[in-house]
LUMPA-8861 format. One record per residue (C-alpha): residue number from 1; residue in three letters; x, y, z. Coordinates in steps of 0.02 Angstrom, whole numbers. Example, Ala and Ser with C-alpha at 12.3 -4.5 7.8 and 13.67 -1.06 7.14 Angstrom:
% LUMPA-8861
@i: 1 aa: Ala east: 615 north: -225 up: 390;
@i: 2 aa: Ser east: 684 north: -53 up: 357;
This chain:
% LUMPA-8861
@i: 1 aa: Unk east: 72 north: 5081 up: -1510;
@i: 2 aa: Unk east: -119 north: 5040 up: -1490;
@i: 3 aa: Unk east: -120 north: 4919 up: -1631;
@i: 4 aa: Unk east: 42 north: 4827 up: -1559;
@i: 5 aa: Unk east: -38 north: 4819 up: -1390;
@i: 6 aa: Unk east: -200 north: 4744 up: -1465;
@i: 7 aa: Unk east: -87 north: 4607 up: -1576;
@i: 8 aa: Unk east: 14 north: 4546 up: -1417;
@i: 9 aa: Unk east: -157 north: 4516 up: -1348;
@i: 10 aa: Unk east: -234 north: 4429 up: -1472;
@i: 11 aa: Unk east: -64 north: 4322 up: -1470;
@i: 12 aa: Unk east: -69 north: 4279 up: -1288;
@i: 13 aa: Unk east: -262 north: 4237 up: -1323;
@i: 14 aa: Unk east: -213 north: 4137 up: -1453;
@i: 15 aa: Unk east: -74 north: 4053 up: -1354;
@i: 16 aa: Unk east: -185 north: 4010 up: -1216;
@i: 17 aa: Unk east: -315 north: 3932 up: -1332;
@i: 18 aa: Unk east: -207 north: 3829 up: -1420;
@i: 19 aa: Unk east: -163 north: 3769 up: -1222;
@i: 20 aa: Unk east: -312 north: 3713 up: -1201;
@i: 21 aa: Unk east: -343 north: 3641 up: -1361;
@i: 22 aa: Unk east: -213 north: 3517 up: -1329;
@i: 23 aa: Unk east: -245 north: 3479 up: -1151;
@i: 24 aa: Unk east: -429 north: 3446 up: -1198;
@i: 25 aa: Unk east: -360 north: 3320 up: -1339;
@i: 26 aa: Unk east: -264 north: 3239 up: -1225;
@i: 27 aa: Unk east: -394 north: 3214 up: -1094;
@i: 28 aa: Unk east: -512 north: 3172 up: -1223;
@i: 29 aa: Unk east: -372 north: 3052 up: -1297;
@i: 30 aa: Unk east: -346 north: 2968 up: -1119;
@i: 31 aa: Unk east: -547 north: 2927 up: -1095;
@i: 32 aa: Unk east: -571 north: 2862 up: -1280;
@i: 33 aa: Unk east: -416 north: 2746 up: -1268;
@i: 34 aa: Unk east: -388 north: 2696 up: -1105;
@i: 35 aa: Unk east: -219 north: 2601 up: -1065;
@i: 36 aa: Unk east: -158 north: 2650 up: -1235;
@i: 37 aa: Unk east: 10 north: 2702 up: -1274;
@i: 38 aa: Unk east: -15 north: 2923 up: -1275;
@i: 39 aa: Unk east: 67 north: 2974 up: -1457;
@i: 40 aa: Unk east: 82 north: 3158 up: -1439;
@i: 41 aa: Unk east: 80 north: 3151 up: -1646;
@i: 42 aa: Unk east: -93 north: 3105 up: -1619;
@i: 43 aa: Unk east: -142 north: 3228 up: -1468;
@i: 44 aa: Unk east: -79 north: 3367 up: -1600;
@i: 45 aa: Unk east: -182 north: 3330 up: -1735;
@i: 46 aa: Unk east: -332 north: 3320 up: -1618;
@i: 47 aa: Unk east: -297 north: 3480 up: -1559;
@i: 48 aa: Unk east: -255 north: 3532 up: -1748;
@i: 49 aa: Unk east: -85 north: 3599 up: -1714;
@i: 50 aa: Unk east: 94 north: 3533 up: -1746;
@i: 51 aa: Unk east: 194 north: 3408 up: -1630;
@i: 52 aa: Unk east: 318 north: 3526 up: -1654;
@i: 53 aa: Unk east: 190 north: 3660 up: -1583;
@i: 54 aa: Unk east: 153 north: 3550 up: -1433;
@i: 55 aa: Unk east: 328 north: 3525 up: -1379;
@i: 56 aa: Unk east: 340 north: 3742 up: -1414;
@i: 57 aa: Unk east: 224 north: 3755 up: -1281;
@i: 58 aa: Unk east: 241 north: 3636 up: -1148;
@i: 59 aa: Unk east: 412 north: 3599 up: -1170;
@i: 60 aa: Unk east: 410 north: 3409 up: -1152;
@i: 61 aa: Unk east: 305 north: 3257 up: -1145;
@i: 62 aa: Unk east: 318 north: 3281 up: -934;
@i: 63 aa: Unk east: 261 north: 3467 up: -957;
@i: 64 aa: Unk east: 122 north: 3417 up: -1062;
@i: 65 aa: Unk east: 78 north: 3269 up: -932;
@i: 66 aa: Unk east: 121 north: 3398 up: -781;
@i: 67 aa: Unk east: -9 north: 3521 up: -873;
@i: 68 aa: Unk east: -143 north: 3419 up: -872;
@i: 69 aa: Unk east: -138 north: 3350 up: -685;
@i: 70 aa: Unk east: -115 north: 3536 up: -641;
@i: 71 aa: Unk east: -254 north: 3565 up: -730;
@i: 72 aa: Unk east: -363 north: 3428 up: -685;
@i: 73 aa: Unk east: -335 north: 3459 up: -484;
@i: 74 aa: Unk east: -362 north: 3659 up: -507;
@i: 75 aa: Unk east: -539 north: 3604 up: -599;
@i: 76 aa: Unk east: -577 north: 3490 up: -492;
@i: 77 aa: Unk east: -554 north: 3588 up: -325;
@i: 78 aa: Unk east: -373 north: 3613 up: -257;
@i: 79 aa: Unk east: -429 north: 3748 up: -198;
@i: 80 aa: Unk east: -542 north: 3673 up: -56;
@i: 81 aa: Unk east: -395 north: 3548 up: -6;
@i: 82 aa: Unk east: -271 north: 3699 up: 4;
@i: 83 aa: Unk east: -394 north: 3805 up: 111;
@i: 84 aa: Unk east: -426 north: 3641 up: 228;
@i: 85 aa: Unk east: -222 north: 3619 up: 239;
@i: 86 aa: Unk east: -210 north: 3798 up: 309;
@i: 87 aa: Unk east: -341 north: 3758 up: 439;
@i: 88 aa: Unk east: -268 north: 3784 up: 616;
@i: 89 aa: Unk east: -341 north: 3628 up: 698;
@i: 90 aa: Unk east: -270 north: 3488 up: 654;
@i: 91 aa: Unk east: -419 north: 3371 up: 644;
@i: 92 aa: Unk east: -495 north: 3500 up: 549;
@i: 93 aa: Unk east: -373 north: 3499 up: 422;
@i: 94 aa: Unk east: -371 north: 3307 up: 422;
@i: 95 aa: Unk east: -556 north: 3291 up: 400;
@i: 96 aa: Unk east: -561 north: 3430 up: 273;
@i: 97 aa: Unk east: -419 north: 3351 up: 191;
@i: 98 aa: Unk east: -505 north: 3206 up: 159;
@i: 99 aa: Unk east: -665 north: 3242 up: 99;
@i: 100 aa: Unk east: -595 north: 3396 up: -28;
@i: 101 aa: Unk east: -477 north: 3250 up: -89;
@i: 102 aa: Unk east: -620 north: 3147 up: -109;
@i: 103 aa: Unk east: -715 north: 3278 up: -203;
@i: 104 aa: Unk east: -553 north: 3309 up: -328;
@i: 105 aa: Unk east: -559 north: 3111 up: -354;
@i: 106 aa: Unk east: -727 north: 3091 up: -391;
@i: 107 aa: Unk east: -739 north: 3256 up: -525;
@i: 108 aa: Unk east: -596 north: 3173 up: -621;
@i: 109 aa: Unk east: -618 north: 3000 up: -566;
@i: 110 aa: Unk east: -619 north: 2938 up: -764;
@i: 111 aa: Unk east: -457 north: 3014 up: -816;
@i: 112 aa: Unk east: -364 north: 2979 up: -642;
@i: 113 aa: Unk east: -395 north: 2795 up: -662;
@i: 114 aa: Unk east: -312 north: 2780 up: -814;
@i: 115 aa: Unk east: -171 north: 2911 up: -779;
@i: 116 aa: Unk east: -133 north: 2797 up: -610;
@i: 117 aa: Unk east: -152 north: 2622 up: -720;
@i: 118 aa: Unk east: -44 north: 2687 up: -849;
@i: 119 aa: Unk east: 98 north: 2747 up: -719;
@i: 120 aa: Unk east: 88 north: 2583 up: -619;
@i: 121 aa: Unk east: 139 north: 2497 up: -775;
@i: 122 aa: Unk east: 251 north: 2620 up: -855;
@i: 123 aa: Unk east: 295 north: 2800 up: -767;
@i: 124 aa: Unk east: 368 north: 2866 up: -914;
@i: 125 aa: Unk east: 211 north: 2827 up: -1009;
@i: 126 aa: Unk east: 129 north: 2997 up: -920;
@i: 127 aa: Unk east: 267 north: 3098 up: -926;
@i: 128 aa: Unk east: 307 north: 3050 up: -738;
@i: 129 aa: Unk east: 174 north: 3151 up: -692;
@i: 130 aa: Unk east: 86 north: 3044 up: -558;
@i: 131 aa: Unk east: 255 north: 2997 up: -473;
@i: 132 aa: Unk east: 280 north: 3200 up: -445;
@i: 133 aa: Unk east: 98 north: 3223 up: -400;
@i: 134 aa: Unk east: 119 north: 3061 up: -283;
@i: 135 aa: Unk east: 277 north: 3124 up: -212;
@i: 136 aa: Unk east: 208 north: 3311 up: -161;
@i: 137 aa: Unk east: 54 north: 3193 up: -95;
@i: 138 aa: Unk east: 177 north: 3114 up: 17;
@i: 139 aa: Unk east: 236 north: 3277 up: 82;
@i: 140 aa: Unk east: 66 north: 3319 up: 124;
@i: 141 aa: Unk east: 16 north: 3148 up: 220;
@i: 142 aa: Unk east: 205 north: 3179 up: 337;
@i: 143 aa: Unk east: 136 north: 3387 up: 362;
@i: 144 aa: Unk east: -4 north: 3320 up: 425;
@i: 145 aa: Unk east: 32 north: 3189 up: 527;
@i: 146 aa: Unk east: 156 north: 3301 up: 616;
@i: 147 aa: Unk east: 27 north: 3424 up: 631;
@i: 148 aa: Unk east: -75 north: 3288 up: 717;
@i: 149 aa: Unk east: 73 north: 3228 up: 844;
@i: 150 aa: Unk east: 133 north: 3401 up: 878;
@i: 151 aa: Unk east: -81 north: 3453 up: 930;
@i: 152 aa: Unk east: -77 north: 3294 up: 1019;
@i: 153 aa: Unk east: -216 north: 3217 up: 942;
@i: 154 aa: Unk east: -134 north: 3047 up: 893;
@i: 155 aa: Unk east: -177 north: 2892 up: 992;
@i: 156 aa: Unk east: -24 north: 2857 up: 1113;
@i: 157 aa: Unk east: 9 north: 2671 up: 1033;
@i: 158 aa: Unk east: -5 north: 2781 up: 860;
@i: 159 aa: Unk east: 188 north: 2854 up: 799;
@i: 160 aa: Unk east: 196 north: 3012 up: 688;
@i: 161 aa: Unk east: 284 north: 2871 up: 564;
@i: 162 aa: Unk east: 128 north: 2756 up: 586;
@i: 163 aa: Unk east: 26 north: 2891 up: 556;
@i: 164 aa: Unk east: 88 north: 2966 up: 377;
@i: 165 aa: Unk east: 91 north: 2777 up: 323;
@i: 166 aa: Unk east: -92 north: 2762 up: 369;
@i: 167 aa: Unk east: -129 north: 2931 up: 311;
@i: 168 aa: Unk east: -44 north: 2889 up: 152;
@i: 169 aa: Unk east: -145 north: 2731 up: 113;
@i: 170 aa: Unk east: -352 north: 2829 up: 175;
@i: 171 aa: Unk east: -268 north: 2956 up: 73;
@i: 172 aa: Unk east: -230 north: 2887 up: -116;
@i: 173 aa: Unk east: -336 north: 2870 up: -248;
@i: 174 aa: Unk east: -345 north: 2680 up: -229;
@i: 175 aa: Unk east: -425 north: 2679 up: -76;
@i: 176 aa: Unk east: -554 north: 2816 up: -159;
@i: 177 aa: Unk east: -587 north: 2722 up: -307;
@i: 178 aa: Unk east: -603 north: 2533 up: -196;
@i: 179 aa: Unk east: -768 north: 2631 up: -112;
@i: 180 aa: Unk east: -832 north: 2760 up: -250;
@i: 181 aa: Unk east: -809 north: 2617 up: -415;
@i: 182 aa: Unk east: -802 north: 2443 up: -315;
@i: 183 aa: Unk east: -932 north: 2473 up: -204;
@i: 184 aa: Unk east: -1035 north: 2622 up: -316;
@i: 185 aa: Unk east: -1038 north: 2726 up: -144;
@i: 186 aa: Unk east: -1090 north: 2905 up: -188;
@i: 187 aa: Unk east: -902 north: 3043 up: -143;
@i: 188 aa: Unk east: -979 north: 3109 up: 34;
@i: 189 aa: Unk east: -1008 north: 2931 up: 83;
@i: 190 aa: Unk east: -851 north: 2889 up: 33;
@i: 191 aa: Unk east: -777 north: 3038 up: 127;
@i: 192 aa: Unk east: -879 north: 2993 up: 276;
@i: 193 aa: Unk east: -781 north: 2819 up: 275;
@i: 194 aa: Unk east: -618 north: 2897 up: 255;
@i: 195 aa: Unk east: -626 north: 3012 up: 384;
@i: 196 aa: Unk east: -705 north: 2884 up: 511;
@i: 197 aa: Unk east: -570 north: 2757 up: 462;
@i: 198 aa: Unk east: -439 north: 2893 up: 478;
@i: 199 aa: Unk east: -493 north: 2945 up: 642;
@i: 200 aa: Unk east: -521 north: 2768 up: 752;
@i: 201 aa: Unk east: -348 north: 2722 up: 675;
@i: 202 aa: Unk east: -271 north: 2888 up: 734;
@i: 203 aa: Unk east: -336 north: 2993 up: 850;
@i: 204 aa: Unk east: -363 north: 2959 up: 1039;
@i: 205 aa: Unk east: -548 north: 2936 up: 1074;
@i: 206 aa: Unk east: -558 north: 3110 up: 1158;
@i: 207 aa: Unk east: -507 north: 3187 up: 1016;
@i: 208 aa: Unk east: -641 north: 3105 up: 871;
């Protein structure tokens, strides 16, 4: 019973390396080849498994795409953004939003920018990864800007509509990567920018 006990284990630590194994090649695969069409033939051999044993574990090309943004965000501190979503004032949470977002872009900011080139062109390309992550992102921006309205912190010429659209655009990794890349600011200053811009557009002047 011991020694069947001690084989699952070393199966399930065997399963999880070969997990990572891949989702490293694929990063890797994503830096060295930017804009390049993803062969999943050639993220196997990297990883020095099967295609057949990447489809066995992820279950598609989306899972293996949905894997690695899951894993990218976790590393790169979802954590901090989920802890400033659960904040009870809403400013808080919408400054806090911000500048953990800002953090998650800049830690990954290499393999975002080519995940978000290569879904602008072609969705599929990534698995439709970024459309799902940019989807749930949308749900975010409307949480909060209702969270905003309801705490009455939005300027009165300022809708809860007009305010998940803004949110939506200080939000995205465009406007992130137009600051931290085009103009070479360091993430907090960034943030800093983000949150100011976010608040003079938003929130009545009592409330900045």
């Amino acid at each position: 019973m011991a020694t069947r006990k001690y084989e699952q284990r070393l199966r399930a630590v065997s399963a999880e390396q070969t997990r990572r194994d891949v989702l490293t090649s694929l990063e890797e695969r994503l830096k060295e080849k930017p804009g390049a069409t993803v062969g999943l033939e050639d993220v196997a051999r990297r990883a020095g498994v099967s295609r057949s044993t990447v489809y066995l574990v992820f279950g598609s090309r989306a899972g293996l795409f949905d894997a690695l943004a899951d894993d990218l965000w976790q590393r790169s501190g979802l954590p901090h953004l989920t802890e400033a979503v659960a904040h009870p004032d809403a400013r808080e949470h919408l400054r806090g939003g911000l500048r953990a977002g800002t953090r998650i872009y800049a830690a990954m900011r290499d393999v975002a920018a080519v995940l978000f080139a290569m879904s602008a062109l072609d969705p599929d390309s990534v698995g439709g990864a970024i459309l799902r992550i940019e989807d749930h992102r949308w749900g975010g921006m409307l949480h909060l800007a209702h969270r905003l309205a309801e705490q009455g912190v939005l300027r009165d010429d300022v809708t809860e509509a007009d305010a998940a659209d803004t949110l939506w655009v200080i939000a995205g990794f465009e406007s992130f990567d137009a600051l931290y890349t085009g103009r070479g600011l360091p993430a907090e200053e960034v943030a800093d920018r983000l949150v100011l811009t976010a608040e003079r557009s938003l929130c009545s002047p009592t409330d900045r």
